[in-house]
C-alpha positions as CSV (number, residue, x, y, z in Angstrom):
1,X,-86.5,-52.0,202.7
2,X,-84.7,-53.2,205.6
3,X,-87.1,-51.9,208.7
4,X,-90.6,-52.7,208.2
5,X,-93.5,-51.8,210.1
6,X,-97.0,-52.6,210.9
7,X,-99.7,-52.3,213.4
8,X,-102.2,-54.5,214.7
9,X,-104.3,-52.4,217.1
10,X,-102.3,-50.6,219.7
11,X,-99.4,-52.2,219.1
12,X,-96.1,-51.4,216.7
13,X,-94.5,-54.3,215.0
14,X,-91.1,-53.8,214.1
15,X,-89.2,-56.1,212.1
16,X,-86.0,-56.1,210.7
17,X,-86.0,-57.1,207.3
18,X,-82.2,-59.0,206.9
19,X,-79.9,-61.4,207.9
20,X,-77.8,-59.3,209.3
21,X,-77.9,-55.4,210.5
22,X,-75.1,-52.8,209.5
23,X,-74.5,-49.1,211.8
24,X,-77.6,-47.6,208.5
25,X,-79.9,-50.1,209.7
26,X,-79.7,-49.7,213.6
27,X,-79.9,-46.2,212.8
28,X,-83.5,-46.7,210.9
29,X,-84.2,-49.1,213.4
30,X,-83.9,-46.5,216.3
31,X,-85.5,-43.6,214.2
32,X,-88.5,-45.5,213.4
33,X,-89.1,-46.6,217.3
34,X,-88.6,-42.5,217.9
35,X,-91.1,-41.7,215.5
36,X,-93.8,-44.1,216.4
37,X,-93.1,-43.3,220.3
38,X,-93.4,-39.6,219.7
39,X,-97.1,-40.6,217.7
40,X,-98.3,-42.0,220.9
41,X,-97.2,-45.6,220.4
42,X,-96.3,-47.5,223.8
43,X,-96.7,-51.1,222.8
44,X,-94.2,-52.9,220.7
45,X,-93.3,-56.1,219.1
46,X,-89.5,-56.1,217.3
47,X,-89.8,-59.0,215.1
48,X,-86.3,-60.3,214.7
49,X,-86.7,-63.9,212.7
50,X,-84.8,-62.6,209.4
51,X,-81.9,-61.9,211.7
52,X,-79.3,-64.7,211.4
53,X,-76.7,-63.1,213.9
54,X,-77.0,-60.1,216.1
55,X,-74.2,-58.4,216.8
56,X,-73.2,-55.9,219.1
57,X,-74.4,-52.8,217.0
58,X,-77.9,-54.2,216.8
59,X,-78.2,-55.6,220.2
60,X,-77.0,-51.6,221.2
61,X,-80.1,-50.3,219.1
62,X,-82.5,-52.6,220.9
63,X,-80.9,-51.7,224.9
64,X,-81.0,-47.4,223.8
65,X,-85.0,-48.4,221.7
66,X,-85.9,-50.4,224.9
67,X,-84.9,-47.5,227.4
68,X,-87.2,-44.9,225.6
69,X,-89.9,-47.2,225.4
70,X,-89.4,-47.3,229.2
71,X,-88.8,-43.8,229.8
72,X,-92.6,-43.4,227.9
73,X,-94.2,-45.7,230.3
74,X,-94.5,-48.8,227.4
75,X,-93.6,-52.2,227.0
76,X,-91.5,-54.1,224.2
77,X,-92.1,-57.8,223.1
78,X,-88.8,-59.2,221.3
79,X,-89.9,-62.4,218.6
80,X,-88.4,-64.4,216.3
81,X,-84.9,-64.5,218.0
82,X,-82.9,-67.3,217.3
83,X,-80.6,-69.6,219.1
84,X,-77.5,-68.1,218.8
85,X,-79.3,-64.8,219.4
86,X,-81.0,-66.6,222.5
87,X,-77.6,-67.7,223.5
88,X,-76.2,-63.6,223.3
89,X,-78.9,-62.5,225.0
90,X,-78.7,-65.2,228.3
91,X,-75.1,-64.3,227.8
92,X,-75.4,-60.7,228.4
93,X,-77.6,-61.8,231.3
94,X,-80.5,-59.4,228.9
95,X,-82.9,-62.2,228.9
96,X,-83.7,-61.2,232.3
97,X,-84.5,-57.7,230.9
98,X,-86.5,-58.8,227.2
99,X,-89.8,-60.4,227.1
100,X,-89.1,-63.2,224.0
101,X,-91.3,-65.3,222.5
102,X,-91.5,-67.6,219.4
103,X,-93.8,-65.3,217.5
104,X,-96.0,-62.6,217.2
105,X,-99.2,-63.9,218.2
106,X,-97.9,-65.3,221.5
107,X,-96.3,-61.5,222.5
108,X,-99.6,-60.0,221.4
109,X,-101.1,-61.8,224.1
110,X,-98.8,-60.8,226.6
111,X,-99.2,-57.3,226.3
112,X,-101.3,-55.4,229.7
């Protein structure tokens, strides 16, 4: 499965199971952030370390995932990006939008 999920308390970790995501997967992506907001979820973690480059579809799933959360009043922790992900996000000047971190523990820890 290419979108996994898991919780650890109040918080929805989303990770992206493969190297690299096709229009299917941001669509899962985006329907499983929809589904876990409309349960009550504010808190998430998208777990990105499988990802070996993220292209403009993806990086669109996580801006139109990221404004919902936002529009719900939560937060969302990015982890596992890599450098040439990094490098697209400081690019795109998004890195001054996304909390990242090296992994999940250190976002967890971050959350209010």
């Amino acid at each position: 499965m290419p979108i996994l999920k898991e919780e650890i308390n109040d918080v929805s970790i989303i990770i992206a199971n493969l190297k690299r995501a096709n229009v299917t997967d941001t669509n899962i992506f985006k329907e499983t952030v929809l589904t876990e907001l409309n349960k009550g979820r504010r808190k998430f973690i998208f777990n990105l370390s499988t990802i070996e480059f993220i292209d403009s579809t993806l990086l669109s799933a996580i801006v139109t995932s990221y404004k919902r959360i936002v529009e719900k009043k939560g937060q969302l922790k990015l982890v596992g990006v890599n450098p040439i992900g990094r490098s697209m996000f400081e690019l795109t000047s998004l890195s001054k939008i996304f909390d990242i971190y090296d992994n999940e523990e250190k976002a967890l820890m971050n959350f209010n």
